[in-house]
C-alpha positions in Angstrom: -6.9 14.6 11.6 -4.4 11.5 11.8 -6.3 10.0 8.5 -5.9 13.6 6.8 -1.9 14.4 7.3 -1.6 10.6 6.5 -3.1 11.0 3.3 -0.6 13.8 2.7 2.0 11.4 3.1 1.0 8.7 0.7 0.5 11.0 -2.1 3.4 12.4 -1.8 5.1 8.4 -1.3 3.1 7.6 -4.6 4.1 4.3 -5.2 3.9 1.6 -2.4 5.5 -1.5 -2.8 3.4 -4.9 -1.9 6.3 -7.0 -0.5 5.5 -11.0 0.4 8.7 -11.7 2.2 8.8 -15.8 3.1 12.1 -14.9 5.3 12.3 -11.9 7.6 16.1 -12.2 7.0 15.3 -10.4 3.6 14.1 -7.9 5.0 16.8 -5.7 5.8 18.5 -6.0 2.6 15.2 -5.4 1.1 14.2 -1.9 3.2 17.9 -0.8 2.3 16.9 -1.0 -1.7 13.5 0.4 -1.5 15.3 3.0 0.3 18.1 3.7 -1.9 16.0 3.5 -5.1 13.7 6.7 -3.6 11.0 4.3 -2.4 11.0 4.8 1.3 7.8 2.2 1.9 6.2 -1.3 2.1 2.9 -2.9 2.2 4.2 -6.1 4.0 1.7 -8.6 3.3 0.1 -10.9 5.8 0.5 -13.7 3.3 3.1 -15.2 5.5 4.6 -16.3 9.0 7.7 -14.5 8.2 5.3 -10.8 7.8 5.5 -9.4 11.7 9.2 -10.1 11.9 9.9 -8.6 8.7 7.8 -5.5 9.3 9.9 -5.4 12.3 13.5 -5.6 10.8 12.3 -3.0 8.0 11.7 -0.5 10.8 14.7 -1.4 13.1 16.8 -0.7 9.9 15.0 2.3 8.7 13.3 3.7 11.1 11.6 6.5 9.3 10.3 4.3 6.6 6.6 4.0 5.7 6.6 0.4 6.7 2.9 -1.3 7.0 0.9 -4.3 7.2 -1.2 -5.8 3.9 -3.8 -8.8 3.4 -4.4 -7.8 6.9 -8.2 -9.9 7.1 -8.5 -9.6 10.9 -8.6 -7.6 14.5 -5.5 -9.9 15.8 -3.5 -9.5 12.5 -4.1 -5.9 13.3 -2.2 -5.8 16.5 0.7 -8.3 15.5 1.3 -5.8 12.5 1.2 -2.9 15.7 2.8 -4.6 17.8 6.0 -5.4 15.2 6.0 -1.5 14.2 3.2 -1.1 11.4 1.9 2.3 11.0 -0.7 1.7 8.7 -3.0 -1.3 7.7 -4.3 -2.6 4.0 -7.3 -4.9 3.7 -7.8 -6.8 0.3 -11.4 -6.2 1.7 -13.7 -3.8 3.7 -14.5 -5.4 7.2 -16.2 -3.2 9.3 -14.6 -4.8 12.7 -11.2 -4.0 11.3 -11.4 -0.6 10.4 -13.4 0.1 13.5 -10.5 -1.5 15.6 -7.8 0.5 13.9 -10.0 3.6 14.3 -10.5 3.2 17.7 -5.9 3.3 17.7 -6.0 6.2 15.3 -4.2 4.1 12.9 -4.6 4.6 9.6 -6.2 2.0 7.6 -7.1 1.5 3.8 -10.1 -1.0 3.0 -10.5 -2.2 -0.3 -13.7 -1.1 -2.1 -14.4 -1.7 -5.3 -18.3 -1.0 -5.4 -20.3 1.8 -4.4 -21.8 0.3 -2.0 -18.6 -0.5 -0.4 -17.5 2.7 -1.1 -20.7 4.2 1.2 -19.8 2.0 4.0 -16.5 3.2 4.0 -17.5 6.7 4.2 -20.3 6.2 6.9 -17.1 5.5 9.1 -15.1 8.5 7.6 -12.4 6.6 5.7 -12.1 9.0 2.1 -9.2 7.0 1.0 -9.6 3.4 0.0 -7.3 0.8 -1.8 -8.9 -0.5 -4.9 -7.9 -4.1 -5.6 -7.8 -6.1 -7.8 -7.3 -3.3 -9.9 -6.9 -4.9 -13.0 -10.1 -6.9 -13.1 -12.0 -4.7 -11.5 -11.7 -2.2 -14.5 -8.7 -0.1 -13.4 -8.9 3.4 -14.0 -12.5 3.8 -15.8 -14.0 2.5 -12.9 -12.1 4.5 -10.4 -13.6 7.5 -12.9 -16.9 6.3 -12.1 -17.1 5.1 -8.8 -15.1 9.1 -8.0 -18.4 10.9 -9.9 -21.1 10.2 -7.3 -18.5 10.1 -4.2 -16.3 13.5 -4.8 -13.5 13.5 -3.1 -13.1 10.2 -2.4 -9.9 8.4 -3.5 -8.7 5.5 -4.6 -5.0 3.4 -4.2 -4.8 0.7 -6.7 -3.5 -2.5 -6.8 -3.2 -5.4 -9.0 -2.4 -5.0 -12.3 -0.3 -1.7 -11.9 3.1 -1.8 -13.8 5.6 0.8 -15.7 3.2 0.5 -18.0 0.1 2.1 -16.7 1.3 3.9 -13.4 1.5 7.2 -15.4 -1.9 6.9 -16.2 -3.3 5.8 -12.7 -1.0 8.7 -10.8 -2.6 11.7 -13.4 -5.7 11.2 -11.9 -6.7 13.2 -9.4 -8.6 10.5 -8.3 -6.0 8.5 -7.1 -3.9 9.3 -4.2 -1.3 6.4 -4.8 -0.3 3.3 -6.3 0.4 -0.3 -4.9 3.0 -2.5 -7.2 5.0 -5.4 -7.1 7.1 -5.7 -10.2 9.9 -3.9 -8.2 9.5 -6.6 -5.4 8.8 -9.7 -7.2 9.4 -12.9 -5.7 11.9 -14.3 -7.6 13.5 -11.4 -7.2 14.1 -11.6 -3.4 14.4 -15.1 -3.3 17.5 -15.1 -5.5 19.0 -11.5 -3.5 18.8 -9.5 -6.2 18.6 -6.3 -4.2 20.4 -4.3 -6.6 18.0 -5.2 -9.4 14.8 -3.8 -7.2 17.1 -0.5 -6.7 17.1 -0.4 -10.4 13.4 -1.0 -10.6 12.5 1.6 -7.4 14.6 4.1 -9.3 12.5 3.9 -12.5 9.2 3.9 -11.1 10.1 7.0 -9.4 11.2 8.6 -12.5 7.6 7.8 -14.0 6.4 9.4 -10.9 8.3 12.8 -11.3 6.8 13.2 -14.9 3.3 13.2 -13.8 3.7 14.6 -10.0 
């Protein structure tokens, strides 16, 4: 039942941004633009030292914020990402022990699968939501089509590849729950404290959003 109800909040979140923060002293500044631009979320990658602290910050700052952990590749990166405030987990893969382990603390978690067989595996443990990355060289959305005929019902949260470009197109299906980006968070972007710039960019995804959901 946790999975379900959290599924409910993803789709209606519809576009997660995929943050790689190198200093957890962006991320305050960061949370507050996500926030204000009608994106109330973060995938905060495990790419970094700086990732538990920052997950932390986000939720001190906004504490009703859809703030989890990404690139998350192990059972200990799942509790520092728990421990610093995550409420859900990414993989960029499916590892059994990992999505066992945040089963076992009804936390949600989305596995990557990109094949059916990874897709069964998934399902044997009851996860019907799973990200699909790297979206873009995995075939994007006419794969997602085929991979959703055998397994109905199951869906799919891209990542890779998805810009104002396509997320019209990925969001129509009723295959996909959600997207993951990262052109409103790119690095360059942070790095330089252009905050009001990913406001901007939050803010025009979302309108995409509202003319297909």
């Amino acid at each position: 039942m946790y999975m379900d109800s959290y599924y409910e909040k993803v789709e209606r979140l519809a576009i997660i941004p995929v943050v790689v923060l190198d200093d957890a002293a962006d991320a305050r500044p960061l949370a507050d633009a996500l926030v204000a631009g009608g994106m109330p979320s973060a995938e905060v990658t495990f790419r970094t030292a700086a990732a538990a602290d920052s997950i932390r910050a986000m939720r001190d700052a906004h504490p009703d914020m859809a703030v989890g952990a990404g690139t998350v590749l192990s059972v200990d990166q799942v509790d520092q990402a728990v421990e610093a405030g995550a409420e859900f987990i990414v993989s960029p893969g499916f590892d059994e022990e990992v999505v066992r382990h945040c089963m076992e603390r009804e936390l949600p978690v989305f596995p990557a699968c990109v094949t059916p067989t990874e897709v069964i595996a998934a399902r044997k443990l009851g996860i019907h939501v799973t990200k699909f990355f790297p979206a873009a060289q995995y075939g994007g959305l006419s794969t997602i089509n085929a991979l959703a005929a055998p397994f109905v019902g199951h869906r799919f949260m891209p990542t890779g590849g998805v810009s104002p470009a396509n997320v019209a197109e990925f969001l129509a299906s009723p295959h996909v729950i959600a997207c993951g980006g990262t052109w409103m968070v790119k690095a360059n972007l942070i790095k330089e404290g252009r905050f009001d710039e990913v406001e901007r960019l939050c803010r025009e995804a979302m309108g995409i959003v509202a003319t297909v959901r």
